[in-house]
C-alpha positions as CSV (number, residue, x, y, z in Angstrom):
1,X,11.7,-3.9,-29.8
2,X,12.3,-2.1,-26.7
3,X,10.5,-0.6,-24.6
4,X,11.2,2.5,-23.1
5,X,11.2,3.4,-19.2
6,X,10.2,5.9,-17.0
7,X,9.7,6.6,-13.4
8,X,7.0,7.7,-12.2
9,X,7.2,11.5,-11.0
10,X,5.7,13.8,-8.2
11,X,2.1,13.0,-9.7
12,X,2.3,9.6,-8.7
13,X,4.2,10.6,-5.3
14,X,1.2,12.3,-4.4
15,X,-1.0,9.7,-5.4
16,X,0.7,7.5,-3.5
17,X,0.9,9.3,-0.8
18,X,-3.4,10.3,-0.5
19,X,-4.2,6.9,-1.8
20,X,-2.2,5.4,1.6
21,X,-3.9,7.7,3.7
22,X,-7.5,7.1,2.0
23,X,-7.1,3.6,2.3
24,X,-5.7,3.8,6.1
25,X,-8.8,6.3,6.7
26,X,-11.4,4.0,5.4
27,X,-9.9,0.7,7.3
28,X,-9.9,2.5,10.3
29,X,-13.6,4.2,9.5
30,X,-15.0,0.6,8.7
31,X,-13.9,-1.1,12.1
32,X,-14.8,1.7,14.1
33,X,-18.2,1.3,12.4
34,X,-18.4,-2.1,12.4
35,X,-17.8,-2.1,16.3
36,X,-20.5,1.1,16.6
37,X,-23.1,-1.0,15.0
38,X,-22.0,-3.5,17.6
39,X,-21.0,-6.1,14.8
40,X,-17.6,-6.8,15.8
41,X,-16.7,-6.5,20.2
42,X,-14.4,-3.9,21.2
43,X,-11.8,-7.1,22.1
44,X,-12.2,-7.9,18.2
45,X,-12.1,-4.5,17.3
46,X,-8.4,-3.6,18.6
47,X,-7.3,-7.2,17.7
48,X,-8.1,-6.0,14.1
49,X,-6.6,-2.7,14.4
50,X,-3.2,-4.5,16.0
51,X,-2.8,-7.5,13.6
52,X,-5.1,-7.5,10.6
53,X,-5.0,-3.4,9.7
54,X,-0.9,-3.5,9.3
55,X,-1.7,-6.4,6.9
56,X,-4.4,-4.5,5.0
57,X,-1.6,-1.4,4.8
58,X,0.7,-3.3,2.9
59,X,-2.0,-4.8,0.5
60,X,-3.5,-1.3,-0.6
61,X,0.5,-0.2,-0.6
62,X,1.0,-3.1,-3.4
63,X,-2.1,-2.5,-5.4
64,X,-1.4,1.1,-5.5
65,X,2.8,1.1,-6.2
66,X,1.3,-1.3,-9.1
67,X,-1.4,0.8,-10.6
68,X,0.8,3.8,-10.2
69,X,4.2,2.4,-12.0
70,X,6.5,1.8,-9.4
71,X,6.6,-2.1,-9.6
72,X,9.9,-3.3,-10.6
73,X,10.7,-6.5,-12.9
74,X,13.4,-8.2,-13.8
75,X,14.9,-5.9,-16.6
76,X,15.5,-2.8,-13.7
77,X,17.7,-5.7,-11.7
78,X,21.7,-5.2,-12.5
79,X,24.7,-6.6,-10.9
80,X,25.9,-4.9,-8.0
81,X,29.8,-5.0,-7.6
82,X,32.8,-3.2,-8.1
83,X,35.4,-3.6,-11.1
84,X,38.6,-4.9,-8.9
């Protein structure tokens, strides 16, 4: 039995596209609070900003592309050449 396919469409786009800049919004929100509660130094605070909160980006991109149908398995892979 097969399984049909189907991509996801502006709905998830959009999704996409406010989840990102939820996620982004709330990283940001928690260091800044973090360091306003004086839990975290300002030195700490822009080391995570520089090296940890690209790395939390590309997390919340994967859980999201997941949850909203855009992963990719091995069935969408096909041979890329040209017939000589």
């Amino acid at each position: 039995m097969t399984t049909l396919k189907s991509s996801p469409g502006p709905a998830a786009d959009s999704a996409f596209r406010s989840g990102m800049m939820a996620a982004a919004l709330l990283g940001l929100a928690g260091i800044g609070v973090l360091h306003t509660i004086d839990m975290i130094p300002l030195h700490l605070a822009g080391y995570a900003i520089v090296l940890l909160f690209p790395m939390y980006l590309v997390g919340a991109a994967s859980v999201l592309s997941v949850w909203l149908g855009y992963n990719a398995d091995v069935t969408d892979l096909r041979p890329v050449y040209k017939d000589p």
